[in-house]
N, C-alpha and C positions, 0 to 999 in steps of 0.2 A: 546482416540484418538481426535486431533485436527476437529474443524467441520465448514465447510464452507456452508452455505447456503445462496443461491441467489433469491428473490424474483424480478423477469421480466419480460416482455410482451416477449419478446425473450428467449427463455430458449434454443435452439438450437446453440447459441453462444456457449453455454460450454460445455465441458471444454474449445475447443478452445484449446487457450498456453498453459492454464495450465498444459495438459497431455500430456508437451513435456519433453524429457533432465531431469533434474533428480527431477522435480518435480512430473514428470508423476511417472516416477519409487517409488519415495517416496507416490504417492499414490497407484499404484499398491501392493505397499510394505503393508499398511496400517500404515501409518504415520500418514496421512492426509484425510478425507471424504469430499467428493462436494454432493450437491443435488441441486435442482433448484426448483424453486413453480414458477408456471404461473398463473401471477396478473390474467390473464382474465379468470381463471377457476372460479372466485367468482363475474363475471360480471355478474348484474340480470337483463338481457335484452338478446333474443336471435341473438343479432350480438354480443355480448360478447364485449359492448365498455366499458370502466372503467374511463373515461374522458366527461368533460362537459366542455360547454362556461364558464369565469370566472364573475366571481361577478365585479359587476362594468364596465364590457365590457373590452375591447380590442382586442389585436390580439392573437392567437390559441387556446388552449385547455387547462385545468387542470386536472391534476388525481383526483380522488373522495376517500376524508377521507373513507368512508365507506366502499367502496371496498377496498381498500388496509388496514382498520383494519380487516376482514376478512382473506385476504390472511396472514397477519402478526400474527394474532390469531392463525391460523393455523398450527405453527411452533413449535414449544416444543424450548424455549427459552436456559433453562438450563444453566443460569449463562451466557449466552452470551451477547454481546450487540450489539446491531442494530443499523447498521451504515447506513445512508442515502450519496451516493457518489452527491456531490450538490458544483457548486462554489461558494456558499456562504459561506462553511464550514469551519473550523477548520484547518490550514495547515497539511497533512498527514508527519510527520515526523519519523524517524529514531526510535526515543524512541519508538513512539506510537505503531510502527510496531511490537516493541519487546516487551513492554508491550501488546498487542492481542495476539504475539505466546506464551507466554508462559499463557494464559488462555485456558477458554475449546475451545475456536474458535468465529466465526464472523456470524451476519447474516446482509446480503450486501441488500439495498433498491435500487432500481434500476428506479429511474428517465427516464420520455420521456415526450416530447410535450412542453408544455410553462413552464411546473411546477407540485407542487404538491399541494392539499389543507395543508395550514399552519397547520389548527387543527390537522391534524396527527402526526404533531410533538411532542407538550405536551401530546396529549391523550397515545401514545406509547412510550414517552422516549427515541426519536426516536435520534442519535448522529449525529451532523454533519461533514462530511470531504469531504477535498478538495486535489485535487491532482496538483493542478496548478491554474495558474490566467488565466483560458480558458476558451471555453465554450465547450463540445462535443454534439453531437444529443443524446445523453442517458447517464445512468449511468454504462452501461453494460463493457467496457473500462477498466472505473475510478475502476469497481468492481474487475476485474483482475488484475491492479497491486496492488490492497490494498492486495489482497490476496496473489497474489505472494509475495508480501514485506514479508508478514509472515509467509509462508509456506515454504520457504528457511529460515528463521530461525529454524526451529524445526530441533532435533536433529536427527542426521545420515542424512540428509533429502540434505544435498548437499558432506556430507563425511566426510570432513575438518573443525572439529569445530575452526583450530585455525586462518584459510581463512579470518573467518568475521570479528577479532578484527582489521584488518587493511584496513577495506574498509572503502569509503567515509562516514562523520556522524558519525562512533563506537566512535572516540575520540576528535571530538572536530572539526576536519578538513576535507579535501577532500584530497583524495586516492595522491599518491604518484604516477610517471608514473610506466609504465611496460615496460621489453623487455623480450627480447628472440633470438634465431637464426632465421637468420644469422646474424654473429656481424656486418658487415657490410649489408646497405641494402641503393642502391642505393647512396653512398656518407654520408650516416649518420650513426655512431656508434653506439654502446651498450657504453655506460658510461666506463669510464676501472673501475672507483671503485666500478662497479658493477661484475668485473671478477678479483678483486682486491682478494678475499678469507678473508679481514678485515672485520668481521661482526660488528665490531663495526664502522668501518667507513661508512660501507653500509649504519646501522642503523643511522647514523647522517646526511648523503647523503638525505635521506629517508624523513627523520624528516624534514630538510630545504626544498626539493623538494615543500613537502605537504605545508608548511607553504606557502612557497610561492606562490604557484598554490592559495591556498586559501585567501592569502592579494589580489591576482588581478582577480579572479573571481567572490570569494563572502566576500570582506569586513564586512558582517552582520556575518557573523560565524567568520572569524579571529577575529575582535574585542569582542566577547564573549566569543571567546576559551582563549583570554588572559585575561578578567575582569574577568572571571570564578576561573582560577590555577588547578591544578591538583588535590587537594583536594573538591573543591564544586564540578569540572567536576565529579568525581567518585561520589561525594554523592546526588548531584542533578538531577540524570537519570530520565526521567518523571516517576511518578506515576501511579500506574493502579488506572483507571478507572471504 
């Protein structure tokens, strides 16, 4: 079973979304396990703070190596690896998401206050990622869509394994639009060659859409979906980790 475990000063966050729609169901199902560790159960002062003034001065707080090797000791690792959710990290992409589901699972480090002590990084092997070029008040957020990103991937877990090869990131580009009823809506149609019944034109319809959404959204994925060709795209999938 895939395994998600959340080391937080908040543990009452989760599941949160997670155990909604058919990720809930996929863990109800047992697809998927959550558990949480509370950073300040290994706090050795009885206000239970896990955070000190930083080295050097300045403005807030930092988490304390110490306590948080603790809480992170305390986890039966098991071939997973420890992600720290942090903006300085590593962009969270597509690959990465599917290189994590298809391991034994994640254990998510959950950032608050100004920061963490550095030395936790080396001393734990600790990974870093990022989920955008923001900042949030914690890592608790950034830990839920890392997870969701991978917990819809595992199988049965959204129904439709053949759903995903055409979403945004599977090949190279961004998602193609969608419709539905009613054809008409408000003055605007459904495409007719998408009520055309040519699946081959649909699919060419499809393919340009995407291309194009993607040359005027994100020119850094068009111009690499083209340097790349279909041959390195399929052989180049990131590596696990």
């Amino acid at each position: 079973m895939w395994r998600a475990t959340v080391l937080t000063l908040f543990p009452e966050l989760f599941p949160g979304p997670l155990d909604a729609s058919v990720l809930g169901r996929g863990r109800a199902e047992g697809s998927w396990a959550l558990e949480t560790v509370n950073i300040r159960d290994f706090s050795d002062n009885k206000y239970g703070s896990v955070d000190d003034t930083p080295a050097g001065g300045g403005a807030g707080l930092v988490m304390r190596a110490d306590i948080l090797a603790a809480a992170i000791d305390s986890v039966d690792r098991a071939g997973r690896p420890l992600i720290c959710l942090t903006p300085r990290g590593a962009p969270l992409t597509q690959g990465r998401a599917r290189t994590l589901s298809e391991g034994a699972g994640l254990i998510a480090l959950c950032g608050r206050f100004e920061g963490i002590d550095e030395r936790i990084f080396e001393a734990r092997g600790i990974e870093e990622v990022s989920i955008g070029d923001f900042v949030l008040a914690g890592g608790e957020i950034a830990a839920m869509a890392l997870i969701e990103a991978c917990v819809r991937l595992l199988p049965g877990v959204l129904g439709s394994p053949s759903s995903l090869g055409e979403e945004s990131f599977e090949g190279g580009l961004l998602e193609y639009p969608q419709y539905t009823r009613p054809r008409e809506f408000e003055g605007r149609a459904v495409p007719d060659v998408l009520l055309s019944g040519d699946h081959q034109k649909i699919a060419e319809w499809r393919r340009k859409m995407a291309e194009d959404i993607t040359r005027a959204r994100r020119p850094d994925l068009f111009e690499r979906f083209h340097a790349d060709g279909p041959i390195r795209r399929e052989n180049n999938k990131e590596p696990k980790r």
